[in-house]
N, C-alpha and C positions, 0 to 999 in steps of 0.2 A: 347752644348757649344763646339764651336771649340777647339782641341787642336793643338796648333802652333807646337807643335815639331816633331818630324816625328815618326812614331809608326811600322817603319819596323824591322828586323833581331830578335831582342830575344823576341819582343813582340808578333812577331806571334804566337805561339804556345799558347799564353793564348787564341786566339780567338779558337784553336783545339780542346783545353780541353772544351771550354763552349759547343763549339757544341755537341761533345760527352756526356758529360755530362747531356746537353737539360735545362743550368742555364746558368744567367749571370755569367759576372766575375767583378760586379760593386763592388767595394771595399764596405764593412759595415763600419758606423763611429760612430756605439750608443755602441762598445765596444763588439758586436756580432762578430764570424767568421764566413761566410759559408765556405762550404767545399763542391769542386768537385772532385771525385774520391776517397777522403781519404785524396785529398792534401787540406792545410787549402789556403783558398786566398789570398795574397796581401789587404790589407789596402789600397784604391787608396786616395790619396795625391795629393792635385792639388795644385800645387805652382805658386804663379803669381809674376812675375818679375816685377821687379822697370820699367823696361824700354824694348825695344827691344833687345831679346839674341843678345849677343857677348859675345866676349873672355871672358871678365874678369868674366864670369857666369860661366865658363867653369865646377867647381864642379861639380857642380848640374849637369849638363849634364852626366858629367864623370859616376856621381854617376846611373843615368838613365840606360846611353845606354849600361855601364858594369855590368850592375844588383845587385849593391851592395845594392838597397835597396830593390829588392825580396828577396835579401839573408837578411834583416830585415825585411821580413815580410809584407813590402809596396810596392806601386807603386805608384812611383813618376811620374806626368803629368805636364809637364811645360809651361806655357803662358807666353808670352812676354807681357809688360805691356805698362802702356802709363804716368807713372809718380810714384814716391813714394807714394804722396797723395793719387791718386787714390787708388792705391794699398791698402794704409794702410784700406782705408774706405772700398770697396772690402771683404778681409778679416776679418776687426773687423764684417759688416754685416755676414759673414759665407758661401758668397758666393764663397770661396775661403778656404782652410785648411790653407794655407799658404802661407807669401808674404814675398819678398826682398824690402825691405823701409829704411827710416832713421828714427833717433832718432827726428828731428823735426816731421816728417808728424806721427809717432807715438803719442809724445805727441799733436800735433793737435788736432788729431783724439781724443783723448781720451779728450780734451778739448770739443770737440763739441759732447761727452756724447756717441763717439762709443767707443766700448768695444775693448780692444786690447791691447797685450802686447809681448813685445819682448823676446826672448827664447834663441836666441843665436847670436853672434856677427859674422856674413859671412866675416866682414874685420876688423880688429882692429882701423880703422880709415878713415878717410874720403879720396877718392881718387882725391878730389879735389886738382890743383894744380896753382898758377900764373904762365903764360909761357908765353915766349919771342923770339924775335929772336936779336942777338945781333949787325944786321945791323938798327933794329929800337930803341932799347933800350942801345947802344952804349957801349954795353961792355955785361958780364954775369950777370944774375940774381942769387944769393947767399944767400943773409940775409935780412929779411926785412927792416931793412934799406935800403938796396937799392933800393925801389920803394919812397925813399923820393922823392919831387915834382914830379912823374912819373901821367901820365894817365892811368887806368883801365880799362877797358873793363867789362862789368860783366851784367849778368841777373840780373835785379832787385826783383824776385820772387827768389832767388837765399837763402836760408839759409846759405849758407857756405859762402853768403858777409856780415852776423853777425859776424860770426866766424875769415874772414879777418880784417874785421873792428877793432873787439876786439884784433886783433896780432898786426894792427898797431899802433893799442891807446899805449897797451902795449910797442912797440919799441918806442914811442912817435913821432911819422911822419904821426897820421893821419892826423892831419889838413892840413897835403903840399899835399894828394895825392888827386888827381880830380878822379871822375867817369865817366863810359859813363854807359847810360844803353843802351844796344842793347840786340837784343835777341839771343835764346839759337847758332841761324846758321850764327850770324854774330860774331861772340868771333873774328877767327882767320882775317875774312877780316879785322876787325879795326885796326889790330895792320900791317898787308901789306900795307893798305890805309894809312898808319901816323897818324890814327886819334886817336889811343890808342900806349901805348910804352908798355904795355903789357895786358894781358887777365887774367879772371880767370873759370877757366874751368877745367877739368879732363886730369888726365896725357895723356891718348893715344893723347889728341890734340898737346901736344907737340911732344911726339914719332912721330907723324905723321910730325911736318914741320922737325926732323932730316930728315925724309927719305923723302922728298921731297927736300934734303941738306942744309936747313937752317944749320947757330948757334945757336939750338936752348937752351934754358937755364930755368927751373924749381925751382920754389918753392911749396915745398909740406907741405898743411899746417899739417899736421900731423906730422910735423917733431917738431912744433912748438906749436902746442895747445893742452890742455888734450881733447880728441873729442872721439866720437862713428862714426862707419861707415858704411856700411849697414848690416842694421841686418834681420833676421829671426822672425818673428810676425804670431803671431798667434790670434784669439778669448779667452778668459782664457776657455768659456766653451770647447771648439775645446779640450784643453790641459785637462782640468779635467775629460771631457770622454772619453779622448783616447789617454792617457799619452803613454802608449807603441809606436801604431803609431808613435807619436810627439818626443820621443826617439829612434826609430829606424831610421826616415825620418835622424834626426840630423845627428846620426852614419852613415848611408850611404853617407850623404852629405859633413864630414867632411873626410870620406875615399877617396870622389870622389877629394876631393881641395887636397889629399895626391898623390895621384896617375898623376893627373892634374901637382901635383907639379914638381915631378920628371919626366913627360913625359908633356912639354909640347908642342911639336910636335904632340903627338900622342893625346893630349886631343883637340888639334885645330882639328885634320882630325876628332874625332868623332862629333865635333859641326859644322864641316862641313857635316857631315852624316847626324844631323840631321836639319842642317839650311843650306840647299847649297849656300843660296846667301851668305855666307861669306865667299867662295873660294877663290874669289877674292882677298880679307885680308888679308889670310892666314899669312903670315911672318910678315902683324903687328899685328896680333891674338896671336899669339906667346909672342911676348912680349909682348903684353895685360900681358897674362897670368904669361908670369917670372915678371914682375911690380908688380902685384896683390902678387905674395908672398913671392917677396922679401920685399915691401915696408908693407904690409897691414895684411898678416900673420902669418910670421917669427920674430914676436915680442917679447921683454922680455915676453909681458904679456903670450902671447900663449907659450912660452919656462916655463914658472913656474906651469901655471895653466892650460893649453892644449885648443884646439879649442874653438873656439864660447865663451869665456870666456869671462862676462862683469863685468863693476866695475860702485860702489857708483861714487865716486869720478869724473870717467868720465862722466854718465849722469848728476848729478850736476851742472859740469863745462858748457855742452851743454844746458840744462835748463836756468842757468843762464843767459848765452848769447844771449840765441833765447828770452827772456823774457825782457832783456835790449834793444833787440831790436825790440819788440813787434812782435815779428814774434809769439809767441805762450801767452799763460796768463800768467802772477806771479805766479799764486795759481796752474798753473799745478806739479803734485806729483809725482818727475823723480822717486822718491822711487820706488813705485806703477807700474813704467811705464815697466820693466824689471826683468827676473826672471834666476837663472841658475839652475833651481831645475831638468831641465830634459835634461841638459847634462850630458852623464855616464861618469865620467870620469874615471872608471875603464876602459873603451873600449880604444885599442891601440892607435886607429886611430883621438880619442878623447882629454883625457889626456896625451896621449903622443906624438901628431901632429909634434912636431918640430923634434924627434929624427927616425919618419918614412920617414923626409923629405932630398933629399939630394941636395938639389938646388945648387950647384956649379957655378951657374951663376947668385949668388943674386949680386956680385960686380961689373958683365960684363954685366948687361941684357939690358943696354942699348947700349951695342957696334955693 
């Protein structure tokens, strides 16, 4: 299996020790250690991402390339994915420890009998956002009411256009608003072409027409709906025979979204280290990065009960919604579908994420 991320500077050294030693250094996952030298191995961890790295992964990277998670114990291997769903399936089959998915392609999955449950919450909410630019949409985008009689844009495979749908029922302006369905790489064309007055798509699409000098203008449904965002999934059996793993992985990975936080210059140049085609990007990787946690994990929720924390209340809401709109079954059991049993939240960087955090530029990160 390919690993997509790049395996130079601290990883070398593990290939020194196997040699000398005359053993792999392939991580054990039945709850065994080997041991070369006297030193005990790394857990290797293969994580497969929702989608192709970028910024807003930056964590996990973080967490990689500055060794926070050999200093738990693992080794973390990162793939870039090719969708949540996949992902989800991927990993509930075990071909994967673990995946960056949503709360839909989870319960899916677990609709069509693969095993799999979510562990920890990587954003507190969905990073999806409606965005505009205010020479097509004729002023700024603010409250949902404001897309009364407006055109959409929107992937029709899209679960977060249940979740819209449901905000605008709730403002009572669904029935004025039209759709288009286009797909994933046409969102922003429709809305320069006239043929949508706005999109619904992921913040960076907007951050992108600012810096292209648009007026551009966002609604973040998160702002707006009790939602899940992409979470952390694992196999249960993955979690039951090798809960330490699965608890260190977390620990390193919510240290790497701490350190990501407060440096998020320095967390782009190392996802440039290990992804170079995002040089390019770089200054809008950045704010990838301050977006992700000023908007997604500097939440009350994460201020009271620390990283990766998930709630009843919000799987519920996203069940309900994805089930009104047949995107998953009635009878899926959001209960069942998520667990926080193996986040420590004794660990600093865990339970106490927000106060490790000093983002001073959650109210500028879009200037």
């Amino acid at each position: 299996m390919t690993d997509d991320r790049s395996t130079r500077g601290r990883r070398a050294f593990l290939g020194t020790i196997a040699a000398a030693g005359g053993a792999s250094l392939t991580g054990c996952l039945d709850g065994a250690t080997n041991v070369v030298g006297g030193t005990p191995e790394p857990t290797t961890v293969r994580l497969l991402l929702d989608w192709k790295a970028n910024a807003t992964h930056a964590g996990n990277f973080v967490a990689a390339e500055r060794g926070f998670d050999e200093a738990e114990g693992v080794s973390l291997e990162i793939e870039s994915g090719s969708g949540g769903s996949t992902t989800a399936e991927q990993v509930g089959l075990r071909k994967y420890e673990l995946g960056l998915t949503s709360a839909a392609s989870v319960l899916g999955a677990r609709n069509g009998d693969v095993s799999l449950r979510s562990y920890a919450a990587a954003q507190q909410g969905p990073n999806s956002v409606v965005y505009t630019v205010a020479e097509q949409f004729g002023g700024t985008l603010s409250k949902p009411t404001d897309l009364q009689g407006k055109t959409v844009a929107a992937a029709s495979a899209s679960s977060n256009l249940a979740l819209l749908k449901a905000l605008l029922d709730d403002a009572g302006v669904l029935d004025s608003v039209e759709f288009l369905n286009v797909g994933w790489g046409g969102l922003t064309s429709s809305i320069l072409s006239g043929d949508a007055d706005a999109a619904l798509g992921a913040f960076p699409d907007g951050i992108a027409m600012e810096k292209e000098g648009y007026d551009a203008s966002m609604l973040w449904l998160s702002d707006h709906v009790d939602s899940t965002g992409r979470l952390i999934a694992a196999n249960p059996g993955f979690a039951e025979e090798n809960g330490d793993a699965l608890r260190g992985a977390l620990r390193a990975i919510a240290r790497g979204w701490a350190w990501a936080a407060n440096d998020p210059e320095g967390a782009m140049d190392l996802m440039i280290d290990a992804e170079p085609r995002l040089e390019g990007g770089r200054e809008l990787g950045i704010q990838k990065i301050k977006g992700t946690v000023s908007k997604l994990l500097l939440t009350d929720s994460v201020r009271e009960h620390g990283w990766g924390w998930q709630s009843g209340p919000a799987w519920s809401s996203v069940q309900d919604t994805l089930a009104a709109a047949d995107f998953v079954s009635g009878e899926a059991d959001a209960e069942a579908a998520w667990s926080n049993e193996y986040l420590d939240t004794d660990d600093e960087f865990v339970g106490s994420f927000a106060t490790q955090v000093s983002a001073d530029y959650a109210d500028s990160w879009r200037a």
